[in-house]
Each structure stands twice: as structure tokens, then as C-alpha cells.
C-alpha positions as a printed Julia matrix, in Angstrom:
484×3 Matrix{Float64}:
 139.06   70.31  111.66
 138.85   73.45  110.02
 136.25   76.49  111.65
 133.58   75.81  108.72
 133.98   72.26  109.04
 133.44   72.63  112.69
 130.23   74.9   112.45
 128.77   72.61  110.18
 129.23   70.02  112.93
 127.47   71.63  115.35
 124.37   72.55  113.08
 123.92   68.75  112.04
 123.72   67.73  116.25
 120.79   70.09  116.44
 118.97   69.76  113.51
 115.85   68.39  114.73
 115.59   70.7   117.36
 116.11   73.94  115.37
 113.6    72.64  113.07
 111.32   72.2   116.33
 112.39   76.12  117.13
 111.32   77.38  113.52
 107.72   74.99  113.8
 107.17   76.07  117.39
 107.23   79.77  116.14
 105.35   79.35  113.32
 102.46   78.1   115.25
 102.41   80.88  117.45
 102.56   83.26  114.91
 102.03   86.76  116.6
 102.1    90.54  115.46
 104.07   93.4   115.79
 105.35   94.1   119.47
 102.71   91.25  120.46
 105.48   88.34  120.38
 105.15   87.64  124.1
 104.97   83.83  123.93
 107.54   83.92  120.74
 110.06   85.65  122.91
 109.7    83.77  126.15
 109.71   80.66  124.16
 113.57   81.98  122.21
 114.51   83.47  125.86
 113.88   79.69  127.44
 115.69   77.97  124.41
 118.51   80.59  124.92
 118.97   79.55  128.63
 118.57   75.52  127.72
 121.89   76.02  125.63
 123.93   78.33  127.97
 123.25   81.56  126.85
 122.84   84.59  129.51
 119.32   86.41  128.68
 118.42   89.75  128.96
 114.48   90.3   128.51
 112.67   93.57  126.96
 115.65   95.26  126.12
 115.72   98.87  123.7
 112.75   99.9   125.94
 110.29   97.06  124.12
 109.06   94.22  125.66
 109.3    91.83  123.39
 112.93   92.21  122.65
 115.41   90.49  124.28
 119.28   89.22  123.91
 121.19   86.02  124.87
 124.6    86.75  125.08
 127.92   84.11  125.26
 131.73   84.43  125.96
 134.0    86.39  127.18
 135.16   90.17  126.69
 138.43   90.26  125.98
 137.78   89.66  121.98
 135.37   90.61  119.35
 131.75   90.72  119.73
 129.5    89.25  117.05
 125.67   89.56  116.74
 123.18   87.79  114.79
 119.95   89.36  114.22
 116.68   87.43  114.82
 112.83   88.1   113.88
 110.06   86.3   115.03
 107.0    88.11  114.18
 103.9    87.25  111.71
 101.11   89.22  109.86
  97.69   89.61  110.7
  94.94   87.96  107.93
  97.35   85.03  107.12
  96.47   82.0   108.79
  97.49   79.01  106.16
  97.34   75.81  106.58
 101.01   73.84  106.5
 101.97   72.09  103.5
  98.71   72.67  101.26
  98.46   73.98   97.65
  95.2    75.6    98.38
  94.13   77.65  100.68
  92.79   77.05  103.79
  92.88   78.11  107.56
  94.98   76.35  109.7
  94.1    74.72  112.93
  96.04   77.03  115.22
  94.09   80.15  116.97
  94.16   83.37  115.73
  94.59   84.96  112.02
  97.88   85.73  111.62
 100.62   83.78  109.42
 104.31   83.81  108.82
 103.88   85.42  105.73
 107.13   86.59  105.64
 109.24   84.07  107.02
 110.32   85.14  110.1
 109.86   81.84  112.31
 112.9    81.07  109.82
 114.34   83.69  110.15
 114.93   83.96  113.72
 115.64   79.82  113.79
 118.57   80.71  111.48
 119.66   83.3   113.17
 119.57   81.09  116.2
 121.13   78.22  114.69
 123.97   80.48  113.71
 124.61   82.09  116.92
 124.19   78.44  118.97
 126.92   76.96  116.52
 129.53   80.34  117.51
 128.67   79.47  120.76
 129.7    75.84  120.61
 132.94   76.43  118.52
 133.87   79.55  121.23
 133.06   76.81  123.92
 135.25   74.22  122.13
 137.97   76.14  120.82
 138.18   78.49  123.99
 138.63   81.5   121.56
 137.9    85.04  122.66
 135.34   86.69  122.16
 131.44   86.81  122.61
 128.13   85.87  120.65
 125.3    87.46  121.14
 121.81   86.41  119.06
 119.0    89.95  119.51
 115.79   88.98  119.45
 114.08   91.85  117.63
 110.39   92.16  117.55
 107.93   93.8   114.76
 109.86   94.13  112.16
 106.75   94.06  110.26
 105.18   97.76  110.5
 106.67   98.23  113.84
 110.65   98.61  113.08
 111.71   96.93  115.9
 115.48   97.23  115.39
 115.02  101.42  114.7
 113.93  101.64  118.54
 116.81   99.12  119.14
 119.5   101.37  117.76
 118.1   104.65  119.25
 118.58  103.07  122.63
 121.99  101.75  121.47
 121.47   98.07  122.2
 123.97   97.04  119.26
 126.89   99.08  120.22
 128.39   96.5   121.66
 129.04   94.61  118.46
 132.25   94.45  115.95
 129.65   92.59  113.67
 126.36   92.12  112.66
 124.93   88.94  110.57
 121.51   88.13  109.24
 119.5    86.92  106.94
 115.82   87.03  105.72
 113.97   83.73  103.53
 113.68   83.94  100.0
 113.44   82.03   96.54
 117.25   83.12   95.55
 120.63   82.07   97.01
 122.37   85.26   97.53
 124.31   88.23   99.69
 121.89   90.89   99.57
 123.7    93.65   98.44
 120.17   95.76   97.24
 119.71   99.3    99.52
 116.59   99.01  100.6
 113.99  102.48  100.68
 114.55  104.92  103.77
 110.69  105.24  105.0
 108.8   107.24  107.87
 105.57  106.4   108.82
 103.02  108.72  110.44
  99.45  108.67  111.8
  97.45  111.94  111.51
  94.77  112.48  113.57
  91.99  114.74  112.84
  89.46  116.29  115.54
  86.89  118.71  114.42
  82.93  119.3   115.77
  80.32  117.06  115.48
  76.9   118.69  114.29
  73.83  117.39  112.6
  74.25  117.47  108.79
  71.25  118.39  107.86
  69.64  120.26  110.81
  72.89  122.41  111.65
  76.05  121.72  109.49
  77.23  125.25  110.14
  77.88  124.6   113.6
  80.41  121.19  112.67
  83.83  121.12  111.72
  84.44  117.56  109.61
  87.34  116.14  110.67
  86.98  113.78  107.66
  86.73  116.39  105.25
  90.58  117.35  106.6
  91.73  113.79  106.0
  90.34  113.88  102.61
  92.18  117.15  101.48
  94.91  115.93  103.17
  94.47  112.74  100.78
  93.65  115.16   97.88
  96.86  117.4    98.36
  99.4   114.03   98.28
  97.77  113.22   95.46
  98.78  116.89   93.45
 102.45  117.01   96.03
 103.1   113.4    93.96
 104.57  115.8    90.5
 106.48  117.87   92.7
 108.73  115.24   94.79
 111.5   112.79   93.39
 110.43  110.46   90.79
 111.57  107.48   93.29
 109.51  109.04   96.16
 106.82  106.6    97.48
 103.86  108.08   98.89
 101.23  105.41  100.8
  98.13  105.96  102.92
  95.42  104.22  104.87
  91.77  105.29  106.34
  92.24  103.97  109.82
  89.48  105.92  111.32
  86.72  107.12  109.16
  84.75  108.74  111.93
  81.84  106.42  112.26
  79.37  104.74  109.93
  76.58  107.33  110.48
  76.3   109.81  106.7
  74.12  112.91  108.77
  76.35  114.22  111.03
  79.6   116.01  110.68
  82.49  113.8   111.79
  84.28  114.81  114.86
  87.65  112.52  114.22
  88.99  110.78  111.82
  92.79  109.03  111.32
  95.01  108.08  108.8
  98.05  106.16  108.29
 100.86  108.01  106.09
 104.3   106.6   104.71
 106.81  107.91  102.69
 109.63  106.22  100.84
 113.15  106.79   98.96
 116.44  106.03   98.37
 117.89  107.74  101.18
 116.22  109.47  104.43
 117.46  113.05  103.81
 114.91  112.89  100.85
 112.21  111.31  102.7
 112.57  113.29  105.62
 112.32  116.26  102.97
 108.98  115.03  101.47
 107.82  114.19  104.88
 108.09  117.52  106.36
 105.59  118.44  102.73
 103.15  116.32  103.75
 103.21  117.56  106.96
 102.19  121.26  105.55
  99.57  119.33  103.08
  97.95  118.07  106.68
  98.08  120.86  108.63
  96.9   123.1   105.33
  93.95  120.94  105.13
  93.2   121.21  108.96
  93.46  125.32  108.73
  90.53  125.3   105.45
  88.31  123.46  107.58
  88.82  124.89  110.79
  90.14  121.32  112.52
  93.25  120.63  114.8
  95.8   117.89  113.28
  97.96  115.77  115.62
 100.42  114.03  113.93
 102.24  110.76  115.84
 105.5   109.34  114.88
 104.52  105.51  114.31
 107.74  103.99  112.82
 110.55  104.28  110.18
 113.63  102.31  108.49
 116.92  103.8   106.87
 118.26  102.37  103.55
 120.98  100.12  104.12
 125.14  100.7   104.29
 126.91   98.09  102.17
 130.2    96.87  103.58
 131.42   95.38  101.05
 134.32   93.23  102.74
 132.07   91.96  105.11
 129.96   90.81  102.22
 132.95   89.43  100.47
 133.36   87.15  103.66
 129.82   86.01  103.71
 129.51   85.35   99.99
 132.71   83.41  100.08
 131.05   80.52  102.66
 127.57   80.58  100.96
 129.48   79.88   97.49
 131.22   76.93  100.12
 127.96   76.09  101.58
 125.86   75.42   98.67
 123.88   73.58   97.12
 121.25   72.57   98.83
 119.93   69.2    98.82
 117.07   69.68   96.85
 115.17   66.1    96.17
 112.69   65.42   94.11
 109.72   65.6    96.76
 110.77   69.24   97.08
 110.69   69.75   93.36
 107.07   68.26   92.98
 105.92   70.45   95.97
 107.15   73.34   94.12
 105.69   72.42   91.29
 102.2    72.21   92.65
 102.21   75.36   94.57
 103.95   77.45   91.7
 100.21   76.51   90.19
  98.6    79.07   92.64
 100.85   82.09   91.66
  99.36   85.19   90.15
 100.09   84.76   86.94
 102.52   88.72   87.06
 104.26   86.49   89.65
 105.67   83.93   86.87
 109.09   84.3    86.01
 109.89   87.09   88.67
 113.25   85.67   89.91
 114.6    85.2    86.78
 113.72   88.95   85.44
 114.92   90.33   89.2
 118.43   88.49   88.02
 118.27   90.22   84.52
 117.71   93.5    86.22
 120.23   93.45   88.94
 123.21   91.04   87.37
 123.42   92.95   83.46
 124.5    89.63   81.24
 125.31   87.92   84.2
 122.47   87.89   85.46
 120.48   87.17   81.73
 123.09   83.76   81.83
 121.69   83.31   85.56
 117.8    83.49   84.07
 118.46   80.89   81.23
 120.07   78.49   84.0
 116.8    78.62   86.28
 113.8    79.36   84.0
 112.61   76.18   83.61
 113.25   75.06   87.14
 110.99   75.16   90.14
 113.63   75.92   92.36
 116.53   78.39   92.56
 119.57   76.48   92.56
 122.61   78.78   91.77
 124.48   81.41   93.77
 123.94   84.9    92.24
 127.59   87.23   92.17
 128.61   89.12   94.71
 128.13   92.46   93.14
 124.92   93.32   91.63
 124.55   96.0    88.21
 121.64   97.61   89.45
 122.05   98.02   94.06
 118.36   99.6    94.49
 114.78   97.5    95.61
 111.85   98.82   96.36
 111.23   97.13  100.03
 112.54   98.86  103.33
 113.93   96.51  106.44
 114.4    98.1   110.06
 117.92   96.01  109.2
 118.92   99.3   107.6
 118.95  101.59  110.52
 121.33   98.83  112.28
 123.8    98.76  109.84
 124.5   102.63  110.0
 125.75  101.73  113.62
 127.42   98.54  112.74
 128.95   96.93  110.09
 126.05   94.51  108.77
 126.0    91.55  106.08
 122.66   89.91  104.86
 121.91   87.2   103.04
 118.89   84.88  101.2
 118.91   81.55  100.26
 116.06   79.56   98.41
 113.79   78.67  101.39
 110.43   78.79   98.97
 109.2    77.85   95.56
 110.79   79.85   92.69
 108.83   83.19   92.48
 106.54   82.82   95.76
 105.33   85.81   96.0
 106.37   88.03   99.38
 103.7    87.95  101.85
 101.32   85.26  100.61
  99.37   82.91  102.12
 102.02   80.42   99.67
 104.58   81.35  102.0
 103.19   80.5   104.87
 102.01   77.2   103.79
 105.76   76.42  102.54
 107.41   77.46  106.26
 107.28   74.19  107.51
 108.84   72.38  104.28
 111.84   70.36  104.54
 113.36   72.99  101.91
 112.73   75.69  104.29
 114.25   73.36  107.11
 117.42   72.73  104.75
 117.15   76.25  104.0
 117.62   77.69  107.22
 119.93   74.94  108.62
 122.69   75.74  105.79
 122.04   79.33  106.5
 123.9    78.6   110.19
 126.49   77.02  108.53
 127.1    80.1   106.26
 126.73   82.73  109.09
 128.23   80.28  111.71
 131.61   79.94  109.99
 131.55   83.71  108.57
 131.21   84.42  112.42
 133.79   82.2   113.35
 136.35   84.16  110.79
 135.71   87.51  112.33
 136.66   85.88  115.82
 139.22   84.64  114.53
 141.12   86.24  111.74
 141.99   89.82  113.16
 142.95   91.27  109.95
 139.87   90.32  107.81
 137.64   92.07  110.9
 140.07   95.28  111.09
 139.46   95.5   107.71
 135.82   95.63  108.06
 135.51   98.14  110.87
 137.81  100.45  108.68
 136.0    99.98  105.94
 132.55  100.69  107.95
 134.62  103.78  110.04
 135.37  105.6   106.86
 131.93  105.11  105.57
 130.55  106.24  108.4
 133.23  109.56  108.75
 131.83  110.18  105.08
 128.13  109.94  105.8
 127.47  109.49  109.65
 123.55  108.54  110.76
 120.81  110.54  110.85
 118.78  109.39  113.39
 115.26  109.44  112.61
 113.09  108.88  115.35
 112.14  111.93  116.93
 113.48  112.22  120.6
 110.23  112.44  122.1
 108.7   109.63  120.0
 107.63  106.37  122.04
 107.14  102.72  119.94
 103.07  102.09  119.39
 103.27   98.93  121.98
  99.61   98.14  122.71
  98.29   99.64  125.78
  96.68   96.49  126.62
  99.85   94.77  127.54
């Protein structure tokens, strides 16, 4: 029995219980660096099936590995998420929505209770064909909290926790079968805090200093720095502290959430440093102190493209997926719910990134409710407009990601639609063949010296070309909630 053969072997025995794993997790559903019971739940399933664990690694509490094999071979990782967003709760399996019966707002929006089950199912199948086969080497699955507005796997990398891998594989849910071979946006994200002098409005404004007038030019000067950046420069904001909710006094504080985006993380760096001079230019006109607190950031992505090439090559294998006719009329249904820009979304993201190809690929899935082919390998157009924390790990490591139709065609990205689809049997089948394809790609790379030594050169002279620039400031500490 071939290794792909053999990985698929070991995914079918535990089917029912990695779909338990996914469920489990999507019932807990917590936020950023809040995963507490997610992790010790993954950390106890680790243990059940012979994996050594090592809890709240990277300096975070919520992280954690489990690590199998020996050390006298490769090392290969598989990257796992396991965290929800807040103002999501979604009942499972309905067309309309509705809260669920589980405690607490949040929802897998995103997908992540998949995610980390496939990333688990992969890692659990390497385990069981290094077990069988008695081939060198080691497996090691990361848990790796908040990758929603916390990026979890940034902190991870400053403290080095993936050095220890030849390898990296992943993947994230999706409504398209493919490698993901997009660079995602660099980003930094930033709170400023404003502190001024409170004083009556009316009776003695000459004494205050209004904090929230200094957030507001702040607000005011983005909006004239937007003509003078990159045209692919993102610039986003939030009010998270307006002061208070009384109009006759002068503000004393006020706090605001700031992220910038592009292509690469010289150029948001660059733009970052601007706004930094916008903040601390509004501060000095109205006489207020700024503080300004490294929250979080994300690096675009290095491509490796013969790592891909080994990943695409057992997803082509993999597929299809058994898609049935229940699944179909699901899809159907919930498709109904869709904002109507959402329509036709996967089909126009293959005409943009795939040239003809990719118009051929739209006529073959237009009229369908799911995605059913494999997109190519190599995309015409390699730039989206989300960021991952994925990115900063694969400028450490060679890394290879990949989708595969786990929702309705077009669902949009963090919707109440995806939550309500994560317990589907095409999410199930979704994330199932997704340890097959990372399973046996992982099995290669143990196994096959030459098609790994070409991947590490590959990744060393990218990375002798364009080394990382690590982003997190020295002195910055991840925003874990004080009340853990």
C-alpha cells in the first residue's frame, strides 16, 4: 500500500471522531487569546492519540504543540486554529437566522473549528503512518490561537516556536478547491490612546484639553494622508473609546483602533510610521499626550512554489468530493440568504485570478451550488485583499496552504451562513479529504529526500534574496486579557 493510500486509511478509522473534534469546537466557540477550553480540549485529544503536549507555548496561553517521532529525520508541522468571532452565534444547519442554544455570542464565522480538525486529522494520520512504517522523522500539529485580530502565529514566530520544522502545511475552509497561491496584505495594527484635561464645557472650556478632539484630527489627517500613500495602501479605524456619553465636558481620554495594509510590510511599515506623525501632530494642536500600543500585525505570504507543486499534485488525487444531493439542496436554500453583491463571487474571483482559464473554470460552476473542480496551480493575478498571521510563518519556513469547498458556492467570509454550514456533512467531507491531501503531502516530505531538499533550497534562496523583517516591536507584549 502506497503512502496516500495509507493516509487515507487512517483518516476513514477516525472519521467520526474528527467530526466529534470539529463539533466539539464549534460549540465552544471562543475569541481571540480566550480559547482556554478549545485548547485544553485539542491538548487532551493530542494525549488520547500519543502525542507529547507542550501547553502555552510562544509566551501565549492558549497555544500549545503535540509533537510525535523521532529526531533523526525531517520535521513536519501542521498549523491549527481554533478560534471564533464575537456577535456570531448561529444556529447549526438553519437557512435563517437565529441564535443558537450554546452560551455566549460568538460563532465560527470563519471556520476555524475546521480548520484546526483538519489540521488535526492531518497530523494524527503522519503520526499513524510514522508509527506503522517506523520512518524517521517527527510530526508536530501547533495549536495557534487568535488568528482572528490577535495574530497568534506573529507572536509564535518572534519567539521561534516553528524553527524546528523542515515543513509547514495548512489550510483554511472555503467555497473553492484549491492551493492558495494569493499573497495576502502585510498589516500592522495599532491602538492610540489619547489623554487630555477634563473641564466643564460650558462653565470653563479653557481650562480642558479634549482628548477626543485629538482622535478626531487624527481621523481627519488619514483621511487627507489617503492621496499621498500607495494606491494599494489600506487605511482602517475604529472609535474604541469615545470618552464618555456626557456632551458638556471636555473629554479627558479617548482610543482608537488603527490598521494599515499592503502588499508588502516595508510599505506598510512606511505608511505606518505617517500615521504615527498624523497622531502625534494632532496631539501637539490640542495640547494632549498620545500613547500609541502595538496590538498586532501579519506579513504577506512567501510562495514556495515546489512545495505547492507537491500539495496540488494530491488534492488533484484527492478530489472530488462526494457531494450528494442533500448537500446540493442545502446549498441551494442557504445560497437564498446571500447579499445579492455576493452572487456569482467565486466564479468572477476565478476570472480574475486564472485569465481564460479561469473564464473556462466560471462557465463549468456558474450554475452549480457547489464548487466542484480543482482550480490550476498557478494563478494570473497572485494578490487578495485579506491578511493571515500564516504569512509571518512562512518567512521562517517553507509553508503550503490550501482550500477546498467546505461551504455553499459564494458564502460570504464571516457570516452568520458560515457558521450555520460548520457542522454540514460537506464541511465534515471537506475537512476529512483535507487530511488525506496534507497527510500524504506530509508523508512525501518524510519520505522522498530529494523532493524536500528541493524545497528548503528553494525557500533558502528566497529567503538569502529577501530575508524577514520582523515586525513586532521588541518591547511589544500580545493584548492577552488581564482577566485571565
Amino acid at each position: 500500500m502506497d503512502s496516500f493510500k495509507k493516509i487515507t486509511s487512517y483518516v476513514d478509522k477516525h472519521e467520526s471522531m474528527l467530526c466529534e473534534l470539529s463539533d466539539t469546537i464549534w460549540g465552544i466557540a471562543e475569541t481571540r487569546f480566550e480559547e482556554y477550553e478549545s485548547a485544553t480540549y485539542f491538548c487532551g485529544m493530542l494525549e488520547k492519540y500519543g502525542f507529547k503536549v507542550e501547553k502555552a507555548i510562544g509566551g501565549l496561553p492558549t497555544a500549545f504543540k503535540g509533537s510525535f517521532g523521532t529526531d533523526d529525520g525531517p520535521v513536519i508541522g501542521y498549523l491549527g486554529e481554533y478560534d471564533a468571532l464575537t456577535g456570531l452565534d448561529q444556529k447549526a444547519g438553519s437557512t435563517v437566522k437565529e441564535p443558537s442554544e450554546k452560551k455566549g455570542p460568538s460563532g465560527h464565522g470563519c471556520g476555524h473549528n475546521l480548520l484546526g480538525g483538519g489540521a488535526f486529522t492531518a497530523a494524527l494520520a503522519l503520526k499513524e503512518f510514522i508509527e506503522e512504517t517506523k520512518s524517521p522523522g517527527k510530526v508536530v500539529f501547533y495549536g495557534c490561537p487568535a488568528e482572528e485580530g490577535g495574530s497568534g502565529k506573529a507572536w509564535m514566530v518572534r519567539e521561534h516556536v516553528f524553527d524546528e520544522c523542515d515543513a509547514l502545511l495548512t489550510w483554511h475552509p472555503g467555497t473553492t478547491n484549491r492551493v492558495i497561491p494569493q499573497v495576502f496584505l502585510a498589516s500592522i495594527q495599532a491602538k492610540f490612546n489619547f489623554k487630555g484635561i477634563s473641564a466643564h464645557a460650558a462653565a470653563c472650556p479653557e481650562q480642558g484639553r479634549s482628548a477626543l478632539d485629538a482622535m478626531e484630527l487624527t481621523n481627519v489627517g488619514i483621511q487627507f494622508l489617503r492621496e499621498h500613500v500607495p494606491s494599494d495602501v489600506r487605511m482602517h479605524y475604529g472609535v474604541i473609546d469615545g470618552g464618555g456619553n456626557a456632551a458638556n465636558i471636555v473629554q479627558p481620554k479617548a482610543s482608537g483602533l488603527y490598521q494599515v495594509r499592503a502588499p508588502k510590510m516595508k510599505d506598510v511599515n512606511k505608511v505606518y510610521e505617517r500615521v504615527i506623525k498624523v497622531a502625534k501632530g494632532a496631539a501637539m494642536m490640542t495640547e494632549t499626550e498620545v500613547e500609541i500600543v502595538f496590538d498586532r500585525c501579519s506579513s504577506n505570504n512567501r510562495l514556495i512554489r515546489s512545495l505547492d507543486e507537491i500539495v496540488h499534485a494530491n488534492l488533484v488525487k484527492a478530489m472530488p468530493l462526494d457531494i450528494t444531493d442533500e448537500d446540493i439542496a442545502f446549498a441551494k436554500e442557504i445560497r437564498k440568504t446571500f447579499p445579492e453583491d455576493a452572487i456569482d463571487s467565486d466564479a468572477l474571483d476565478f476570472e480574475k485570478s486564472f485569465g481564460e482559464e479561469g473564464r473556462k473554470l466560471a462557465d463549468q460552476i456558474r450554475d452549480k451550488e457547489i464548487v466542484d473542480v480543482v482550480s490550476p496551480l498557478v494563478p494570473f493575478s497572485t494578490q487578495t485583499s485579506g491578511s493571515s498571521d500564516v504569512g509571518d510563518v512562512s518567512w521562517v519556513r517553507p509553508v503550503s496552504q490550501i482550500t477546498i469547498a467546505t461551504y455553499a458556492k459564494d458564502t460570504p467570509g464571516h457570516s452568520w451562513q458560515i457558521v450555520s454550514q460548520g457542522k454540514k456533512p460537506l464541511a465534515h467531507k471537506a475537512m476529512l479529504k483535507v487530511g488525506v491531501v496534507l497527510g500524504a503531502s506530509g508523508a512525501q516530505l518524510l519520505t522522498e529526500p530529494a523532493l524536500l531538499a528541493k524545497v528548503k533550497k528553494e525557500f533558502d534562496e528566497a529567503y538569502a534574496r529577501e530575508p524577514y523583517e520582523w515586525p513586532i516591536p521588541a518591547d511589544a507584549k500580545p493584548p492577552i486579557p488581564e482577566n485571565r
